[in-house]
TINUZA-538669 format. One record per residue (C-alpha): residue number from 1; x, y, z. Coordinates in nm, 2 decimals. Example, Ala and Ser with C-alpha at 12.3 -4.5 7.8 and 13.67 -1.06 7.14 Angstrom:
1,1.23,-0.45,0.78
2,1.37,-0.11,0.71
This chain:
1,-0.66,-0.19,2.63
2,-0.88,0.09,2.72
3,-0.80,0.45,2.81
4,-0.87,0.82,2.68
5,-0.60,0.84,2.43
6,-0.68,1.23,2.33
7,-0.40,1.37,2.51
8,-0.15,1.17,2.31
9,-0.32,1.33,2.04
10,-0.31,1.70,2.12
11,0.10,1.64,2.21
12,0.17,1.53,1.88
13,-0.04,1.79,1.72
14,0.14,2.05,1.91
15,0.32,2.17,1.63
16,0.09,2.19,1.41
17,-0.13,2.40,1.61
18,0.18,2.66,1.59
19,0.14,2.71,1.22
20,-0.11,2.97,1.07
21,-0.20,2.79,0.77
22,-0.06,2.44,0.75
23,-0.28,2.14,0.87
24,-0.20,1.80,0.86
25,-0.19,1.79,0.48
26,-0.15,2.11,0.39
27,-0.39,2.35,0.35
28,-0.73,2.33,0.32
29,-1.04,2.50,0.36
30,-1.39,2.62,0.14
31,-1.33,2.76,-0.18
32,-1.39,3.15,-0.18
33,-1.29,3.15,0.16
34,-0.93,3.23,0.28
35,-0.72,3.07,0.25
36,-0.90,2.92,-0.06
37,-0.88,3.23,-0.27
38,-0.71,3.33,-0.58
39,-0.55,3.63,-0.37
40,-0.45,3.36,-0.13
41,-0.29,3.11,-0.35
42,-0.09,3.37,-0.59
43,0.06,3.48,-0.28
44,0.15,3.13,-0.17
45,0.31,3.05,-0.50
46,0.51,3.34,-0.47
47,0.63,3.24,-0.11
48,0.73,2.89,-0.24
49,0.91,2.98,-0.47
50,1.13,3.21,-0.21
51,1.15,2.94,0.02
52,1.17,2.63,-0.20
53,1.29,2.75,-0.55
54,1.61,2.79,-0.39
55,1.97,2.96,-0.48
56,2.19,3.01,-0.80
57,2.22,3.12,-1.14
58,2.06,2.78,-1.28
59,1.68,2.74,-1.37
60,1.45,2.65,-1.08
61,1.13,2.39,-1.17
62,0.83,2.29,-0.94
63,0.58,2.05,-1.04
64,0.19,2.11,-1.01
65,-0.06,1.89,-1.03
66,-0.46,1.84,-0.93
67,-0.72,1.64,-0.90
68,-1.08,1.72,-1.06
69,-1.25,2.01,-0.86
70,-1.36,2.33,-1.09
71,-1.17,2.53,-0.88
72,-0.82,2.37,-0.97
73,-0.82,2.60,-1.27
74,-0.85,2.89,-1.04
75,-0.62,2.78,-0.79
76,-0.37,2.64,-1.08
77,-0.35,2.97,-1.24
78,-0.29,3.15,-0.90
79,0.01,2.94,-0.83
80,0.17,2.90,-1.17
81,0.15,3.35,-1.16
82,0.26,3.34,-0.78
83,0.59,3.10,-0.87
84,0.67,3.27,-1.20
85,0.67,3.57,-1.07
86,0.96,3.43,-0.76
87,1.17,3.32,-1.06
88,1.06,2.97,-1.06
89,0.98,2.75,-1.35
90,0.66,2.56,-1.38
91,0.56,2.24,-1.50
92,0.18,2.16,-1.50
93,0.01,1.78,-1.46
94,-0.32,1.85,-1.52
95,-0.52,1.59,-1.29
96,-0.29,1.34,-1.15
97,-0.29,1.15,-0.82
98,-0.10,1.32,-0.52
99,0.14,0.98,-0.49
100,0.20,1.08,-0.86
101,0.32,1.39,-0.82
102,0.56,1.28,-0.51
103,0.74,1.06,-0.79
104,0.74,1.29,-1.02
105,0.87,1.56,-0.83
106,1.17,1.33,-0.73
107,1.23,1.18,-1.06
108,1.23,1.49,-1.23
109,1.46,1.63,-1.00
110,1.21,1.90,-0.92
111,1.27,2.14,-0.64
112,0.92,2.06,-0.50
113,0.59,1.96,-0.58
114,0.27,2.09,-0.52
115,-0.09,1.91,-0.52
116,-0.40,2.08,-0.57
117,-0.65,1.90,-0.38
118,-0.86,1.81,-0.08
119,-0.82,1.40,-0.08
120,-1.17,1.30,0.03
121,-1.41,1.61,0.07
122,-1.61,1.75,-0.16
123,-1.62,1.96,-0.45
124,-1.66,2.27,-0.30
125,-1.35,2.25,-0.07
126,-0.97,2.26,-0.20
127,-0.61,2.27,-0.07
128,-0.29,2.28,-0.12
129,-0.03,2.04,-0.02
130,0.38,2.02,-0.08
131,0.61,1.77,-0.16
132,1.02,1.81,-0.15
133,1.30,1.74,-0.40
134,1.31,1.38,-0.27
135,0.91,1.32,-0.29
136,0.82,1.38,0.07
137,0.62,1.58,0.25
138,0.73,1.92,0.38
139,0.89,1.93,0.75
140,0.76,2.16,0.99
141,1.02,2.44,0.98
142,1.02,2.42,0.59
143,0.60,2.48,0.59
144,0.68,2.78,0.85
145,0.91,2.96,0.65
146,0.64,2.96,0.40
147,0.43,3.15,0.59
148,0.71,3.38,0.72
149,0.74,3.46,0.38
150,0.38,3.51,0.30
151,0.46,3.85,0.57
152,0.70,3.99,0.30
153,0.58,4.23,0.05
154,0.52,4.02,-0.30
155,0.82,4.16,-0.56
156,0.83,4.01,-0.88
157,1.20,3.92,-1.04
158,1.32,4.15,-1.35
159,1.11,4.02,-1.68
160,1.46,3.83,-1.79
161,1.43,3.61,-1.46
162,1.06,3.53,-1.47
163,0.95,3.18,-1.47
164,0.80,3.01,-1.78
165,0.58,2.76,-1.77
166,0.51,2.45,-2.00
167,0.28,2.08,-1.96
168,0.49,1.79,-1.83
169,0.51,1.55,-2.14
170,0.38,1.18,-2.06
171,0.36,1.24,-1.71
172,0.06,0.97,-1.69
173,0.25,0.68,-1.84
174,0.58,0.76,-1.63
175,0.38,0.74,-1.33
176,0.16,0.43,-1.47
177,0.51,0.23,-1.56
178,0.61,0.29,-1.22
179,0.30,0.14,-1.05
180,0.33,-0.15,-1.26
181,0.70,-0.18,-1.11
182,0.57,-0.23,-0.77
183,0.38,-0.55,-0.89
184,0.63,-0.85,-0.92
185,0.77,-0.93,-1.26
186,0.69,-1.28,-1.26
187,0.31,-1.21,-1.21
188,0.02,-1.10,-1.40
189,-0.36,-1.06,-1.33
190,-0.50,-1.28,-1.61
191,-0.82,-1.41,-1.55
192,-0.94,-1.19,-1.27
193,-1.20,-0.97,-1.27
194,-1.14,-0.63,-1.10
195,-1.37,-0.31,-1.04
196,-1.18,0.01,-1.00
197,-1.34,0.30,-0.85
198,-1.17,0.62,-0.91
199,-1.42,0.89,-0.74
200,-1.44,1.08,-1.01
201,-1.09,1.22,-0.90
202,-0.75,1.26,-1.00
203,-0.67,0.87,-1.09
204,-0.97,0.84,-1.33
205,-0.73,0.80,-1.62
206,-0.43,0.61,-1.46
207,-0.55,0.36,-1.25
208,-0.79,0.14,-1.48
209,-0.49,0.14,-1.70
210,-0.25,0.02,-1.42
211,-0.45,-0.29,-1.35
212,-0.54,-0.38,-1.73
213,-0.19,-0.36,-1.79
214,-0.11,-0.57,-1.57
215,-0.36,-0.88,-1.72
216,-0.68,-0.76,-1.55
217,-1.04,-0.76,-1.70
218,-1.12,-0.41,-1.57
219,-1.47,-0.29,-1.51
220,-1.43,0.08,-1.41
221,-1.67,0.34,-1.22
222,-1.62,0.67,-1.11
223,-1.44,0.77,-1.44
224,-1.64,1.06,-1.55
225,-1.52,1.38,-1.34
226,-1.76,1.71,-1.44
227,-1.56,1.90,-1.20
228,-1.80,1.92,-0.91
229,-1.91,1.51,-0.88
230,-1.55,1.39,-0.70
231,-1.61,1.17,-0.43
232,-1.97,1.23,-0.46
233,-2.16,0.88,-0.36
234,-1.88,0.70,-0.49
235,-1.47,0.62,-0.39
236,-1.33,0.49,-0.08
237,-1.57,0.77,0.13
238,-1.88,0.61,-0.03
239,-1.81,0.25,-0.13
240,-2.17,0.11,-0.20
241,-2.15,0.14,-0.56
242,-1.81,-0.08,-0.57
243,-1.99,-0.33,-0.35
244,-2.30,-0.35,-0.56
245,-2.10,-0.32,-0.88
246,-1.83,-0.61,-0.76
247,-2.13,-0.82,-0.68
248,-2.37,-0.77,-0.97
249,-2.05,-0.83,-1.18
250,-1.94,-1.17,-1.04
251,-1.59,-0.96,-1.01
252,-1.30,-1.11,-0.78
253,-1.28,-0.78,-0.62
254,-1.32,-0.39,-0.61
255,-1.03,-0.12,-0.54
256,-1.18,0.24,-0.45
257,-0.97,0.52,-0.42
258,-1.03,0.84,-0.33
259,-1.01,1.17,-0.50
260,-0.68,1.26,-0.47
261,-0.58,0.87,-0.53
262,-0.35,0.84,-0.19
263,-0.58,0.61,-0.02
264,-0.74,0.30,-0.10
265,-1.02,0.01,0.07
266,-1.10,-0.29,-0.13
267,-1.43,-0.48,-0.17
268,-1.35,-0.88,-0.14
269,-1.53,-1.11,-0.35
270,-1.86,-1.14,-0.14
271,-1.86,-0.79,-0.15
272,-1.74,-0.68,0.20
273,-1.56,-0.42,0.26
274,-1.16,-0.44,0.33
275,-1.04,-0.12,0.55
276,-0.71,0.03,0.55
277,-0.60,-0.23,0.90
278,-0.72,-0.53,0.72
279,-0.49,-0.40,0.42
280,-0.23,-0.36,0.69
281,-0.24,-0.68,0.80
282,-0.27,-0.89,0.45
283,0.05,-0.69,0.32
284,0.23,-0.79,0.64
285,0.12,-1.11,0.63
286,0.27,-1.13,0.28
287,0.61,-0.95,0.33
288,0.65,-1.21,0.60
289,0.55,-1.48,0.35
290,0.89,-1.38,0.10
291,1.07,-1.29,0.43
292,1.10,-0.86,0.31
293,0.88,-0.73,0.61
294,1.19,-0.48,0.78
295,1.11,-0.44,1.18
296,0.72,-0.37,1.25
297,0.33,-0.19,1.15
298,0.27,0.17,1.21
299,-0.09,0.24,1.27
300,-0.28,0.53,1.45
301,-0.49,0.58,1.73
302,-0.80,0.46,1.55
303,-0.62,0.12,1.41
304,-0.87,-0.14,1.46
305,-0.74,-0.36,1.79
306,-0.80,-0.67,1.60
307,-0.49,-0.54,1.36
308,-0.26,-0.50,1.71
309,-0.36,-0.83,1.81
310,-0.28,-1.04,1.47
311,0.08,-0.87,1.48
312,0.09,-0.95,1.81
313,0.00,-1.35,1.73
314,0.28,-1.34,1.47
315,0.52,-1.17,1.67
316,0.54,-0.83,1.45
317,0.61,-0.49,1.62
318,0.33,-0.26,1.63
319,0.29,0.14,1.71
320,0.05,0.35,1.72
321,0.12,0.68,1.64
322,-0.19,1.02,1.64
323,-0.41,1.02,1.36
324,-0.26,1.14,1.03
325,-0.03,1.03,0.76
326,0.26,1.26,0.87
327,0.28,1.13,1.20
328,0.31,0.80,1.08
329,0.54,0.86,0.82
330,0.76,1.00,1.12
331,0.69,0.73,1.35
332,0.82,0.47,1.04
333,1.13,0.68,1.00
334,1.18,0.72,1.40
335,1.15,0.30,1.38
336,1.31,0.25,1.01
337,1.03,0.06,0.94
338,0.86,0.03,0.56
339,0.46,-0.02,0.65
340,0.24,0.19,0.79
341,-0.12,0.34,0.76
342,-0.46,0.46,0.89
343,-0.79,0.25,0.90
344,-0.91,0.46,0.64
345,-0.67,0.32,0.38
346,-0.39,0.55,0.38
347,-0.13,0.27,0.31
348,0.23,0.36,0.35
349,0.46,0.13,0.23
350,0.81,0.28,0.20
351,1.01,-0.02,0.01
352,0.81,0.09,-0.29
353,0.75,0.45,-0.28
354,0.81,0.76,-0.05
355,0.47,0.87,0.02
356,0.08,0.68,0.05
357,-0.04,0.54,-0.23
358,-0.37,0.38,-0.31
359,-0.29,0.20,-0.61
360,0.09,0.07,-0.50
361,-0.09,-0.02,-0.17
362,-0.37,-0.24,-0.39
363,-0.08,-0.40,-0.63
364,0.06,-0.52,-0.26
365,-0.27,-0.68,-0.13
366,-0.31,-0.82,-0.54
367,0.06,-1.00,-0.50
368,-0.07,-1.13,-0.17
369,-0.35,-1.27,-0.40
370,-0.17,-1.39,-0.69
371,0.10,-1.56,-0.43
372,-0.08,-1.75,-0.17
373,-0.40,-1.81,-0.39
374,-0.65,-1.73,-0.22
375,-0.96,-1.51,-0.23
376,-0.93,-1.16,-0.10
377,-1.24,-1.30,0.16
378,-0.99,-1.56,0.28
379,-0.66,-1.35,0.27
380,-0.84,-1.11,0.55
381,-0.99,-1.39,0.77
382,-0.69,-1.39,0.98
383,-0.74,-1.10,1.14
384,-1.01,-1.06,1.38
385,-1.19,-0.70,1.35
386,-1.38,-0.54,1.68
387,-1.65,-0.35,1.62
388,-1.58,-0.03,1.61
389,-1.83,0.30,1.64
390,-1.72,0.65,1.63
391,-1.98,0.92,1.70
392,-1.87,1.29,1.52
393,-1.94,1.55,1.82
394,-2.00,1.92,1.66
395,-1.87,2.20,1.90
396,-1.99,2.56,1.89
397,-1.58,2.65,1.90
398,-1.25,2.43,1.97
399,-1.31,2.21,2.34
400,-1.02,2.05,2.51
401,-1.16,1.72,2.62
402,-0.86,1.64,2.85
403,-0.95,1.97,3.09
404,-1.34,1.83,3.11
405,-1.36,1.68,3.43
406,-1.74,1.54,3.32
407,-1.56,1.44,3.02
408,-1.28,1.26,3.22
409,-1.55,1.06,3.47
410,-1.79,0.94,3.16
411,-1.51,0.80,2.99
412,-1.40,0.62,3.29
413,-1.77,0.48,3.34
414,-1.72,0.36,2.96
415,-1.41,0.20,3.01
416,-1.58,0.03,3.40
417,-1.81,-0.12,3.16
418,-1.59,-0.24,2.85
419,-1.39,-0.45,3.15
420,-1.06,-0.40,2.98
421,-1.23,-0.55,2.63
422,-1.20,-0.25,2.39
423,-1.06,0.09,2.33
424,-1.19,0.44,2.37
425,-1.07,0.74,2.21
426,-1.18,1.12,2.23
427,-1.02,1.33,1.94
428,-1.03,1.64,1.86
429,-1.02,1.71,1.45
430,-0.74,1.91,1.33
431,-0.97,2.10,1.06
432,-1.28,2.18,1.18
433,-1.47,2.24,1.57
434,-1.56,1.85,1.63
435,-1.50,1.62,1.87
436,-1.45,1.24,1.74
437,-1.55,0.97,1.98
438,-1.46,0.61,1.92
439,-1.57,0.29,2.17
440,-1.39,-0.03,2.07
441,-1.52,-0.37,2.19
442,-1.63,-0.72,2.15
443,-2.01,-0.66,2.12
444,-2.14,-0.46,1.88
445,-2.45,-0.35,2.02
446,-2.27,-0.27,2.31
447,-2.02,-0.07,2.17
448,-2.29,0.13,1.95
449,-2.44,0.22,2.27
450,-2.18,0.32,2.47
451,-2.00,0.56,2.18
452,-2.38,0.74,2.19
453,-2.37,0.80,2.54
454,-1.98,0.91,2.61
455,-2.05,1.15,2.28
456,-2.40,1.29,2.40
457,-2.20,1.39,2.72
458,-1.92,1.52,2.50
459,-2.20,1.75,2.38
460,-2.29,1.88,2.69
461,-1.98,1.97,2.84
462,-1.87,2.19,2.55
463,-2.18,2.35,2.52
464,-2.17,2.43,2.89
């Protein structure tokens, strides 16, 4: 059970280090800042058209979409200039979630879709993220292309080629009737009580209207975006207003999503909070329920051992693949399994849709519910959850933990004292210089103390 996992991490990451621009969802970084600038962005536009607007005489479309930040205007204008001016058709959202867009793009037989966003982080950082034809993210040798193409000189088609651009009509209820598909039929939620937290993001309008829509009384926060308040003590990053509001309410439960709407926790009835493995494991537990779960659970690195264990105790597969929703998306296609997801609440379940989606993941947990009966506080009680304690380590510049030999030794004094009981993980984030150390175990107050002291000699090593 215990061992430094890191260098599984920096393998699979290995391609991504490779790329100039592209992260592990797209690309991201402080507004006003390359490669968050309107310079930036016009000339990435322009490259997707080349690479994705593709060949022939007929007219090429690409979907946009945002979530709330100011500077999606900025960054919105950039792109719809950059892809006119490839020859490339435009077709704007406004502020929808990321999963909506990944339909949208598909059913609209789109030649891609981009999202304007940074998920999670706030107001003053933005990104840019892709989706295909067939509502997927981009592969590797697609997102280098990209920035092969961003080497070229920008040309601009003859005027009788430019793109035009136009608002996608109804593109909220398309993507709301859609939701509502992934929820059986034969079920409503009449007579429960739900609070929806929408972060002030890019499912503010869609998502209260999802669950009412579906039966709910509907009590929802986090519906007033100003532009610079997404995510901003509210959402799945910040759930202690859903927990207070859930309680104060008498609700049956709380869904928070975050700012781009792709990932989801829940608040149960006694107002604890229901992470992305506990998710896992009450959507398994239900597709083995009406005998639809294909093969096994994708989780990462950081998924919860308690989750590993419970599939273990029902006899269901589990992986774990490096943090990150594209390398479990790989690792469920590798496997041709359906669910997968991060303890964060990136819930990927790939019977009902081609990318994460917070509020198709909730509608899963909500059948689960509706099904079996139960409370959301009972539904999760099957699972066993270890304390868990990870310690952010901020570097001066980028340190390999795997060539620290200090590193190395501490880490097998941690695991000497966890007595094959827990985890530990050193990762290294893909975004910015820190170090992430997680200690896994049966005692809390033991595992709090441990992650302190690997992490404070995580500290030392890379500053020496």
């Amino acid at each position: 059970m215990g061992g430094c996992l890191s260098r599984q991490h920096w393998t699979n990451k290995g391609k991504q280090l490779s790329k100039h621009y592209f992260g592990t969802d797209g690309i991201r970084g402080l507004v006003g800042e390359t490669p968050i600038t309107a310079e930036f962005v016009l000339k990435l536009g322009w490259a997707a058209g080349r690479v994705l607007g593709g060949n022939g005489s007929e007219r090429r479309k690409i979907l946009i979409g945002k979530d709330t930040r100011v500077s999606g205007y900025m960054l919105e204008s950039a792109l719809e200039a950059g892809l006119s001016a490839a020859g490339v058709d435009v077709r704007l959202l406004g502020p929808m979630p990321t999963p909506a867009i990944a339909y949208l793009t598909r059913t609209a037989r789109a030649r891609a879709g981009i999202v304007i966003s940074a998920s999670h982080n706030p107001f003053n950082d933005n990104g840019i993220k892709f989706f295909s034809s067939d509502g997927t993210k981009l592969p590797d040798e697609t997102e280098r292309a990209i920035e092969a193409a961003m080497d070229e000189p920008l040309t601009t088609v003859a005027a009788d080629q430019l793109g035009k651009a136009k608002r996608y009509e109804d593109a909220s209820g398309r993507y709301i009737e859609f939701c509502k598909s992934s929820f059986p039929n034969k079920h409503s939620l009449e007579g429960m009580t739900i609070v929806v937290d929408c972060a002030n993001g890019a499912a503010y309008q869609v998502a209260p209207l999802v669950f009412s829509e579906l039966g709910a009384r509907v009590i929802a926060i986090g519906t007033e975006p100003d532009g610079f308040n997404i995510n901003h003590e509210c959402g799945s990053t910040h759930p202690k207003l859903l927990q207070k509001t859930v309680v104060e309410a008498g609700a049956d439960l709380g869904i928070a999503l975050d700012g781009d709407g792709d990932r989801v926790i829940m608040v149960d009835d006694k107002g604890q909070i229901i992470d992305g493995d506990q998710l896992l494991y009450i959507i398994a537990m239900q597709r083995i329920a009406d005998k639809t779960l294909e093969g096994g659970i994708v989780g990462t690195l950081m998924s919860n051992l308690g989750l590993e264990q419970a599939c273990a105790e029902y006899g269901i597969p589990f992986e774990r693949a490096a943090v990150g929703d594209r390398y479990v998306m790989s690792l469920l296609r590798e496997k041709g399994w359906h669910i997968g997801g991060e303890s964060s609440g990136h819930i990927i379940c790939l019977d009902k849709t081609t990318t994460g989606d917070g509020i198709v993941a909730a509608l899963q947990v909500l059948t689960a519910l509706v099904e079996s009966g139960k409370a959301l506080s009972e539904l999760k009680a099957g699972m066993r959850r270890y304390p868990q304690v990870m310690v952010n380590v901020r570097t001066k510049h980028r340190f390999n933990v795997d060539e620290s030999q200090r590193v190395k030794e501490a880490v097998l004094e941690v695991e000497a004292e966890l007595k094959q009981r827990g985890r530990v993980l050193l990762r290294a984030s893909g975004t910015e210089p820190v170090i992430r150390v997680m200690v896994e175990g049966e005692d809390a107050t033991e595992v709090a103390r441990l992650s302190q002291q690997l992490a404070d000699t995580v500290k030392v090593a890379a500053e020496g």
